[in-house]
N, C-alpha and C positions, 0 to 999 in steps of 0.2 A: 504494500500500500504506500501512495506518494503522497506528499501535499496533503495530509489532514489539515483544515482550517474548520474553525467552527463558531459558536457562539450558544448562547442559549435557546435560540430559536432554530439553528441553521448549522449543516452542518456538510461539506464539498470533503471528497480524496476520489483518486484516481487507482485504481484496482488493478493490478496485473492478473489476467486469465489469459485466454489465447492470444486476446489481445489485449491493449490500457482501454478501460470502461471508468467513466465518469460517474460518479453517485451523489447524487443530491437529498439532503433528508433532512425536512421541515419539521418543526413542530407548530402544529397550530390546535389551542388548543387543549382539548385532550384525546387528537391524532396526530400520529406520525408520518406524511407523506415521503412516501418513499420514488426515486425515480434513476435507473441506471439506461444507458446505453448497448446494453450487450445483448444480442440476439434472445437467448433465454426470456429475459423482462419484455422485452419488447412483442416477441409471439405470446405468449401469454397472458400477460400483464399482470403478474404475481410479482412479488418480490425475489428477488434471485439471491444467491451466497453472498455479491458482491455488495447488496443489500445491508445484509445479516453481519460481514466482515466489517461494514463501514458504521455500524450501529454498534457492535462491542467494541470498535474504539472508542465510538464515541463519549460511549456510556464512561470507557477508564480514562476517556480525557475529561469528564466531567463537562460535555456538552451536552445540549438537548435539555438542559433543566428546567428553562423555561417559567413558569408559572407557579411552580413546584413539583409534587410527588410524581412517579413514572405509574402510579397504580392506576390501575383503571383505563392507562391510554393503549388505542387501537391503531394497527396498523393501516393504512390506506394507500391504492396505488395511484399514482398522478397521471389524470388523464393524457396521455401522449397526444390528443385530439388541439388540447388547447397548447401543448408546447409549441406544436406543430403549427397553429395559429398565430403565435407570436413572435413565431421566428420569421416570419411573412411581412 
């Protein structure tokens, strides 16, 4: 993993699998929106490893605190529809 940055709300690194996958993970809330680059996430629209990898850093960098406690928050995946929107 490269480039962890993050914040309380917000939290970017870049994943090494087959290839470098970008992962972006919001909190808003009390969900997590999750959203990577890598074929997996993208057919499906589940969370992928790279996901999962950039969320336990997180969690040991002590981002994502956000508003407080982590109980009770749901995972959510971020509509690729509107990224796709926005990048237009």
């Amino acid at each position: 993993m490269r480039n962890l940055r993050g914040d309380d709300y917000q939290v970017t690194a870049e994943v090494r699998g087959t290839a470098e996958y970008d992962v972006v993970i919001r909190r808003e809330h009390s969900e997590l929106i999750v959203r990577c680059d890598c074929p997996y996430f993208v057919d499906r629209q589940e969370p992928c490893k790279h996901c999962w990898a950039v969320l336990l850093a997180a969690e040991k960098a002590r981002y994502l605190n956000g508003n407080g406690s982590f109980r009770g928050l749901s995972i959510e995946v971020e509509d690729l529809d509107d990224v796709e929107d926005d990048a237009d």
